[in-house]
ZAMAR-318522 format. One record per residue (C-alpha): x, y, z; residue number from 0; residue in one letter. Coordinates in Angstrom, 3 decimals. Last residue first. Layout:
<nodes>
{node {X, Y, Z}, NUM, a},
...
</nodes>
This chain:
<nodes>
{node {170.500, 146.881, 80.116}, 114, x},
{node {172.704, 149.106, 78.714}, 113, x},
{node {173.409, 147.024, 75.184}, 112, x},
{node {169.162, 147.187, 74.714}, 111, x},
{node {168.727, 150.767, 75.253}, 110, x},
{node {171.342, 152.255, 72.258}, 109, x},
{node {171.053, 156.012, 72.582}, 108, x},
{node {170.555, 157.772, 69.880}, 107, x},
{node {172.540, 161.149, 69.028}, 106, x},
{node {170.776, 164.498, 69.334}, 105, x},
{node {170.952, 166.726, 66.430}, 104, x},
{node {169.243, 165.301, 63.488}, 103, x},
{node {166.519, 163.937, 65.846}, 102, x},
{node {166.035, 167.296, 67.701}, 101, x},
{node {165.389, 169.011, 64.157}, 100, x},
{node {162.992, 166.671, 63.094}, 99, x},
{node {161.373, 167.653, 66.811}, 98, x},
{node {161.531, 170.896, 66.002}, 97, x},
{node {159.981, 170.940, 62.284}, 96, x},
{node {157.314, 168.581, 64.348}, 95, x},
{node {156.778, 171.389, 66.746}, 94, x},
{node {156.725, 174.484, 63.941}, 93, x},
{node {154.106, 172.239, 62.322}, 92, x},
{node {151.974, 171.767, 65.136}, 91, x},
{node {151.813, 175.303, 66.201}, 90, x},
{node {150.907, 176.430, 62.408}, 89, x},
{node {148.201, 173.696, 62.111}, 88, x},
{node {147.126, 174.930, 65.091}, 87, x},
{node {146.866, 178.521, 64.922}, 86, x},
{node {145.368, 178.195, 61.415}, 85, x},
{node {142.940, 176.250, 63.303}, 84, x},
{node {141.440, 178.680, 65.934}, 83, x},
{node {141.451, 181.238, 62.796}, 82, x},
{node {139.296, 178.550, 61.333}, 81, x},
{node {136.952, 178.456, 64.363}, 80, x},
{node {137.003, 182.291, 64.679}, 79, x},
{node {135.682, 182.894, 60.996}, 78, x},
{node {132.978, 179.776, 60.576}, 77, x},
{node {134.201, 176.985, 58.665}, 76, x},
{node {131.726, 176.697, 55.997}, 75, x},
{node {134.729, 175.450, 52.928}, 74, x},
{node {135.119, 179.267, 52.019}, 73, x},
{node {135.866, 180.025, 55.996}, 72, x},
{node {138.789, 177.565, 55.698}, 71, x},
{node {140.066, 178.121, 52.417}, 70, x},
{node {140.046, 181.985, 54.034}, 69, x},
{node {141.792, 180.973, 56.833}, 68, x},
{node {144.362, 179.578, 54.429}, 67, x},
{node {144.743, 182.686, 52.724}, 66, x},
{node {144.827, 184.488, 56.115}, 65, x},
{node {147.792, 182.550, 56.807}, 64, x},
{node {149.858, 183.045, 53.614}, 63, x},
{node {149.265, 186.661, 53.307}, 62, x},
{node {150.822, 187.329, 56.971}, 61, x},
{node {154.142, 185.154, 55.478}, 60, x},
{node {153.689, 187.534, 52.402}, 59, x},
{node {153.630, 190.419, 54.946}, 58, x},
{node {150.637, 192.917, 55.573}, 57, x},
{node {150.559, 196.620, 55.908}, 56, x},
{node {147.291, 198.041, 57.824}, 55, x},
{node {147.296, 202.074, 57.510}, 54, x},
{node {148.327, 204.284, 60.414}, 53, x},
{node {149.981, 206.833, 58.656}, 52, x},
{node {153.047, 206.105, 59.808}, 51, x},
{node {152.806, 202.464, 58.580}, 50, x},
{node {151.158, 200.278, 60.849}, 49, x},
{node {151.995, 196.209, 60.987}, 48, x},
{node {149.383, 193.907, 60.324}, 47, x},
{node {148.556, 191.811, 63.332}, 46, x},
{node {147.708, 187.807, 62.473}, 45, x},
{node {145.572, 185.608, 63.959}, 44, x},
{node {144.414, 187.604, 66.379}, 43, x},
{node {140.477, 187.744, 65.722}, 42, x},
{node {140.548, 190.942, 65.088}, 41, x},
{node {143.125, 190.660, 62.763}, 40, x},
{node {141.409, 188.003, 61.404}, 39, x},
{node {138.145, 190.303, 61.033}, 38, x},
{node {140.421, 192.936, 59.643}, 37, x},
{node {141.470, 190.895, 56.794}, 36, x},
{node {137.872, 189.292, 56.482}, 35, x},
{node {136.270, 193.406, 56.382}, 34, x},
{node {139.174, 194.446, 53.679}, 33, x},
{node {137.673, 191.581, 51.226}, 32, x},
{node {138.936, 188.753, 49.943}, 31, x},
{node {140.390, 186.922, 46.866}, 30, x},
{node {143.584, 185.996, 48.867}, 29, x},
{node {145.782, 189.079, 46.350}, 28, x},
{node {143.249, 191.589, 46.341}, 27, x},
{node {142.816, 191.652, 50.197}, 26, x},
{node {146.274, 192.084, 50.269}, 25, x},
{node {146.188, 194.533, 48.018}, 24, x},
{node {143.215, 196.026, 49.216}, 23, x},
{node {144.892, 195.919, 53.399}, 22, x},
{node {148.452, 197.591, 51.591}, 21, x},
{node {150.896, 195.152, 51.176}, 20, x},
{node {154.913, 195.349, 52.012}, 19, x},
{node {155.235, 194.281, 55.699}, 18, x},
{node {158.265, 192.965, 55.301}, 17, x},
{node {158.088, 188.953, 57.338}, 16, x},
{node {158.274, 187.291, 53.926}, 15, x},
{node {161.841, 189.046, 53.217}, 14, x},
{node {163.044, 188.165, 49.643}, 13, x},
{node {161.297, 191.463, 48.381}, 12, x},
{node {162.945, 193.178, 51.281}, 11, x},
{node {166.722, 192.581, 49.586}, 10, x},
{node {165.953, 195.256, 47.227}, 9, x},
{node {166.115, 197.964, 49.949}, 8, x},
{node {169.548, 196.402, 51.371}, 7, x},
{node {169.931, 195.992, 54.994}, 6, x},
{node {167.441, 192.933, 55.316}, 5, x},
{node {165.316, 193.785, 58.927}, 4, x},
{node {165.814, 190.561, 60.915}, 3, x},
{node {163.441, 188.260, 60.897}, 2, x},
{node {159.711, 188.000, 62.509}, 1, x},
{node {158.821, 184.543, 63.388}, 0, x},
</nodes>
């Protein structure tokens, strides 16, 4: 999820939401080419921000998921099945991060003394 813009310039290198790559950077930096970033983004699984210009600018957190869709694709997966994938392994970790979290939090209730 998208964080708060940092207020200091320098503090945007610590920010894995800023979008701070350019598409052959990006591209660059997952061993891939411009045509798989836009096919993901296509695709919907993730949506590079614009810069004025209208150029693509990708996040680290944005680089993380298309270099897993890109395992994906370089294992056979075809392009929309691992981008169907990504999603899920990225839903299903955010719910058991929540229910850890919901376990912490909430205090257990002993079943067998309120019988």
């Amino acid at each position: 999820m998208p964080s708060t813009s940092p207020s200091r310039p320098q503090d945007r290198f610590d920010d894995d939401d800023y979008p701070a790559y350019t598409m052959g950077r990006a591209a660059e930096m997952i061993g891939a080419t411009p045509a798989f970033l836009r096919a993901i983004g296509e695709a919907r699984l993730i949506t590079p921000l614009r810069s004025e210009g209208g150029h693509r600018r990708y996040s680290r957190y944005q680089l993380r998921i298309a270099a897993r869709a890109r395992e994906l694709v370089d294992q056979g997966t075809p392009v929309g099945a691992a981008c169907r994938i990504v999603i899920l392994e990225d839903q299903l970790g955010e719910a058991l991060r929540l229910n850890e979290e919901l376990r912490r939090t909430t205090p257990e209730v002993d079943t067998a003394s309120s019988s």
